[in-house]
N, C-alpha and C positions, 0 to 999 in steps of 0.2 A: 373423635371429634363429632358433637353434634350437631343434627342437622335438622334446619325446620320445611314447611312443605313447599315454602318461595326460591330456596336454593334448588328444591325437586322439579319445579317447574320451568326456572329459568335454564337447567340442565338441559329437559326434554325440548325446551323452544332453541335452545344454542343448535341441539343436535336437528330441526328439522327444518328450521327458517334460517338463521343466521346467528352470527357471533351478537351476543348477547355485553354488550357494552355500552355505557354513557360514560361522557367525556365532562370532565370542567376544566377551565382555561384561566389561565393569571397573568395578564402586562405588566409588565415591570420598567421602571425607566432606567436601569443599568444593565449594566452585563453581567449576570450571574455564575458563576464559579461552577463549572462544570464536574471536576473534580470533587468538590463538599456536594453537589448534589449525590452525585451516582452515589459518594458514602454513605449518606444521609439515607439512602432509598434501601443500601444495603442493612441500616441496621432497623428501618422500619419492617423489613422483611423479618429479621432478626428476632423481632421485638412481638411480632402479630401472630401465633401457632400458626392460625386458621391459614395466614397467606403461605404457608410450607404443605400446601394438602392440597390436592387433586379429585375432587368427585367425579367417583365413576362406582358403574355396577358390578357388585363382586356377587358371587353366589345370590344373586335374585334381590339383590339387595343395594339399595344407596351407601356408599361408605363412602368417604374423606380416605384417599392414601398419603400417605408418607412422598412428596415431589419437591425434589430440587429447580426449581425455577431461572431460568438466562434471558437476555436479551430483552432486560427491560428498564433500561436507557440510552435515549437514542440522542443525537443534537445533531438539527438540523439546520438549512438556511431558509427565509422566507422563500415564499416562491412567489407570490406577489407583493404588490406596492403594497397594500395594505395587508395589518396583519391578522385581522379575522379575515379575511376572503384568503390567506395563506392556512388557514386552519381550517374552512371549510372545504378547500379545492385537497387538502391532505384527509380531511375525512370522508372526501366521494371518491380519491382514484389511488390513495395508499394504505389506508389504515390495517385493511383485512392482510396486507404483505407484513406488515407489522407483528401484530395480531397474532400471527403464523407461526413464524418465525422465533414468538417467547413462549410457545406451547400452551398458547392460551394462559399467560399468567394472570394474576390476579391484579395487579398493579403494573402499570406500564406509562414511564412519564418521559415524551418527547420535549427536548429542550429546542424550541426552536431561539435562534440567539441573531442579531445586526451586531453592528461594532457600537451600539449604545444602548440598547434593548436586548431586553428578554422576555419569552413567551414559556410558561410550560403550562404544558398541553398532559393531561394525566386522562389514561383509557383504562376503565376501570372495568372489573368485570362483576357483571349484576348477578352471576350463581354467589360470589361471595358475598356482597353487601351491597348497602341499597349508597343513597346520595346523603344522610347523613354522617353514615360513616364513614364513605370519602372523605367528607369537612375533615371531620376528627385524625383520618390519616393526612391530609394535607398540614392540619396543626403541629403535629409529632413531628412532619418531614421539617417544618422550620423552628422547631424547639432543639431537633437535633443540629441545624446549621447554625443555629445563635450561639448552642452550648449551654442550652437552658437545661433545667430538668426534664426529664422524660418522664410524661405520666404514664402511671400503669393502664395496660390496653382493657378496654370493658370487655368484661367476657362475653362469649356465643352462649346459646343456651338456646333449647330443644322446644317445641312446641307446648309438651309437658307444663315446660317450667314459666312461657309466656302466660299459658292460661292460669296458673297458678296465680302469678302477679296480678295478673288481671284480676282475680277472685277479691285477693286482697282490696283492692279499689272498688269493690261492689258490692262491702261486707257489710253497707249501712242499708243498702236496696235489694238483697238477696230473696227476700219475698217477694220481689217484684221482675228476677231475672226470666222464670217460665214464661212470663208472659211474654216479653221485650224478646225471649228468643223464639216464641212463637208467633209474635207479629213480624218478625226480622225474615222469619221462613215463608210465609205468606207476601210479605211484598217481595224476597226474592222468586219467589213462584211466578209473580204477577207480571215481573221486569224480565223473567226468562221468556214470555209468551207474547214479546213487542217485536215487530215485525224485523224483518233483518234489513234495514234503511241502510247498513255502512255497505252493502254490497252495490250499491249504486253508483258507490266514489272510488269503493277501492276492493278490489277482486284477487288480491295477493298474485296477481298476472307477472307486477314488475319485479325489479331487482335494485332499482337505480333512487337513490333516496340525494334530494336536495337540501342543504344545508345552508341557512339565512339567522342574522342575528342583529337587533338593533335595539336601542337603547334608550328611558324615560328619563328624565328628571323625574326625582320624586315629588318637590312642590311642585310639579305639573297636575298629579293624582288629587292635589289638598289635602288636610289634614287627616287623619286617619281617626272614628269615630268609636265608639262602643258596636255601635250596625256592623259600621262599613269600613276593614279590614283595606290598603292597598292593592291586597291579594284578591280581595274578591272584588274588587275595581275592574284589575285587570285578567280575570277570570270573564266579567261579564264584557268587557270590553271585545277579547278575542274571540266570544262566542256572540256577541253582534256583528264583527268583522266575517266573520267565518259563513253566518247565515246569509251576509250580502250576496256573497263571493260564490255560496255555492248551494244558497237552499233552493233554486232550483231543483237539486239533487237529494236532498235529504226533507223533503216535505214541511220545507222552512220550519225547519226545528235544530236545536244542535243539544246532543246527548253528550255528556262530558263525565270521563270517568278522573277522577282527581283522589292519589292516594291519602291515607289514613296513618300518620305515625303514631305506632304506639306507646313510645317512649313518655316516660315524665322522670322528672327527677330521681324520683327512687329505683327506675330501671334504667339501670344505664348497659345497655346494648350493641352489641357490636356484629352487624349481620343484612342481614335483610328483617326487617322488625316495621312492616309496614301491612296496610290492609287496602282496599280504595272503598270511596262511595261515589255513587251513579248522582247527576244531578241532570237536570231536562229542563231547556227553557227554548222558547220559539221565537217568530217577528212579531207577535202580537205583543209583547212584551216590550215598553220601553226599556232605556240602560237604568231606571231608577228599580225598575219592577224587574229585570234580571237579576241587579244587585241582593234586592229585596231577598229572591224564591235563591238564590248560592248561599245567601248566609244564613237562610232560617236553616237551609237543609245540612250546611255544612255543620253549623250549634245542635239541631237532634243528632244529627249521628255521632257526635263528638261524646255524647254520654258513657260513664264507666259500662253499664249497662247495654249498649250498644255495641260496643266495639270489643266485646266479651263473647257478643252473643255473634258480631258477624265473626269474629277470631275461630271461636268453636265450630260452626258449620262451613267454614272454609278447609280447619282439618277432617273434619270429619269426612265432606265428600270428598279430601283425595286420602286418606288414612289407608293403606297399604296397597296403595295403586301405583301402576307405572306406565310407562310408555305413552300410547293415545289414551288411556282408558284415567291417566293422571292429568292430563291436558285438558279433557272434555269440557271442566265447570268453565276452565279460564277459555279455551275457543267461544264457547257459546257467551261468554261475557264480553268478548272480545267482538263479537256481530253485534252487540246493540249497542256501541259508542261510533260515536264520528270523530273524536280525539280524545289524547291523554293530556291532562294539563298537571302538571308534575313544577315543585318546587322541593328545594334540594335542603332549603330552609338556611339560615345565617350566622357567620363567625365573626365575631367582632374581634376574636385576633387578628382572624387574616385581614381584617379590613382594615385595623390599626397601621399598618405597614407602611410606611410614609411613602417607599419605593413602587407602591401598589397604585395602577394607572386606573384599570378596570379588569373587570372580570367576566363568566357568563358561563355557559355551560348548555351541551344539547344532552336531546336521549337518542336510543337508535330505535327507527320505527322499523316497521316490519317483525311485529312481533305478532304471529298468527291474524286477525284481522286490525290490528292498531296499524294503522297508514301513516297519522300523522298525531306527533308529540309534542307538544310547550313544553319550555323548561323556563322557569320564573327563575332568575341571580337577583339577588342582593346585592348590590356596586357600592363604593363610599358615596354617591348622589346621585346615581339612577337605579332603576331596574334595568335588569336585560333579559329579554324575551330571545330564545335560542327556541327555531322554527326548523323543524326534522319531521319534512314530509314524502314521503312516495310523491314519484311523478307524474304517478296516477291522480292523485289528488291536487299538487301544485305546482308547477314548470317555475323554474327560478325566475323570470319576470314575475309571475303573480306573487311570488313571496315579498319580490319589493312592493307591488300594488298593496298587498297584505298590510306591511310596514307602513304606509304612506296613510292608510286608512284609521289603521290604531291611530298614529298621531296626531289626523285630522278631528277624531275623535278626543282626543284627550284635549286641546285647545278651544275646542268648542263652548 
């Protein structure tokens, strides 16, 4: 089985901070068939190599074993009135009992069920794949209960073979890759030598991570432009919430590290197949002129050229490292963000789903110095913002404050 160096590192973070999981979540207005799920979940196992394999270190070495996998589906009852505050109060005081108990599987989807609703609740583990190819296994799980066809699963594939692909898409700009990877080495240089601002808010001290999620209308945003993306609406929007709330602390600036899929159509992936880029914007900045500096930065580094050139020097510095010495690039990248803002990107099957209320999804913070993570859904008519902070950084009142401010903002 192969392995690229994001499964190496979510490994080495599982084993020194914490269970390395993100969650997505689906309302349902019926009561869904408990039995066709667990089947459903058995032949998606069935169906995925990679989720029959176990990474661990054999002879000095990262391998995938051969593991049979249990205890990964559970149906529950709410535990409060509402049923996100029943999924977030299950992802502060049970999840890691869960978690435990499937030996760390790869997929694990809690049925939370009323006598007229249904919630599942799916905890994924981030050494196997990232939030795209969750969607893609969420697809499969309801192709398999409709009785539709099952598509064949995209295959893994090794560092090797990403950058290969990636060549392929730079074959028009190849005389111009030296340079874009030695300007790419230069500003990472530049960006490694910025002061460590996230130790001001979060000191990896706690344990205890707060769980908040609330919801946009989309015509709230307006229409989405050639500029101006929704995403980067509400990119700029929670890093002006964010500077209210706490530049105090961070030198009224908010450094935002927001991942890079490397996916396009002709690579179709199935793994962790992602990269991030760094974007900076302060208070002197209105929300026109935050928008502005997310999008120009988010468009350069989006180039074949770019994201070739960060791919390669991301293997390169962990290229046959382990342990601390494999962690090093990502800790020190990890002290110069104040959050992650993370989008898991959109299915228009699942959202096709007549029976589908709404949706959302968090990530788990605490991952070496990340404190606090956005997760951007996609809903049939809103966004949903899924707010996973240390409580170092947020105490569950400020997350509703948080909430109250975005949407002041967005009606404005």
């Amino acid at each position: 089985m192969k392995i690229n160096f994001l499964d190496k590192i979510k490994f080495e973070i599982n084993k020194r901070d914490s269970y390395q999981y993100f969650y997505q979540y689906w309302h349902y207005k019926n009561n869904l068939d408990g039995s066709k799920l667990q089947e459903a979940l058995k032949q998606i196992y069935s169906h995925y190599p990679k989720l029959n394999k176990k990474l661990k270190i054999i002879d000095d070495d990262y391998m995938y074993n051969d593991h049979k996998f249990s205890s990964f589906y559970h149906e529950l009852k709410p535990s409060k009135e509402s049923m996100d505050e029943s999924i977030q109060h299950f992802l502060s005081m049970q999840v890691n009992e869960y978690i435990s108990s499937s030996n760390e599987a790869p997929l694990i989807l809690v049925h939370i069920t009323t006598k007229s609703q249904s919630t599942l609740l799916f905890l994924h583990n981030h050494i196997y794949y990232d939030g795209h190819s969750a969607l893609a296994l969420t697809e499969q799980l309801w192709n398999i209960i409709d009785e539709k066809q099952v598509e064949s699963p995209p295959y893994d594939v090794s560092d090797a073979e990403i950058l290969d692909s990636l060549s392929h898409k730079t074959i028009l700009k190849k005389v111009n890759f030296p340079f874009c990877l030695a300007k790419h080495l230069i500003r990472s240089m530049k960006f490694s030598k910025k002061e460590k601002s996230i130790e001001k808010i979060y000191t990896k001290a706690s344990t205890k991570v707060n769980y908040h999620s609330f919801y946009i209308r989309r015509e709230k945003l307006g229409a989405e432009s050639q500029d101006y993306s929704n995403n980067t609406k509400l990119v700029a929007l929670i890093s002006e919430q964010l500077i209210e709330m706490k530049g105090h602390l961070t030198a009224h600036q908010c450094i935002i590290s927001i991942p890079q899929n490397i996916r396009n159509k002709k690579l179709d992936l199935f793994g962790n197949a992602v990269n991030s880029i760094s974007i900076e914007v302060d208070k002197h900045m209105n929300l026109s002129k935050k928008m502005e500096t997310i999008h120009q930065t988010i468009h350069k580094y989006k180039s074949p050229n770019y994201i070739k050139a960060s791919y390669l020097l991301s293997t390169i510095l962990t290229k046959n490292k382990k342990d601390k010495e494999l962690l090093s690039p990502f800790v020190k990248l990890s002290k110069k963000h104040h959050c992650y803002i993370s989008n898991h990107g959109k299915s228009d099957k699942l959202l096709q789903n007549p029976d589908l209320i709404r949706n959302g999804a968090f990530n788990y913070p605490l991952q070496e110095y990340y404190g606090l993570i956005f997760t951007l859904s996609y809903t049939k008519e809103h966004f949903c913002i899924g707010i996973a902070s240390s409580d170092q950084i947020f105490i569950r009142k400020e997350l509703h404050d948080f909430e109250i401010g975005i949407k002041n903002k967005v009606t404005q």
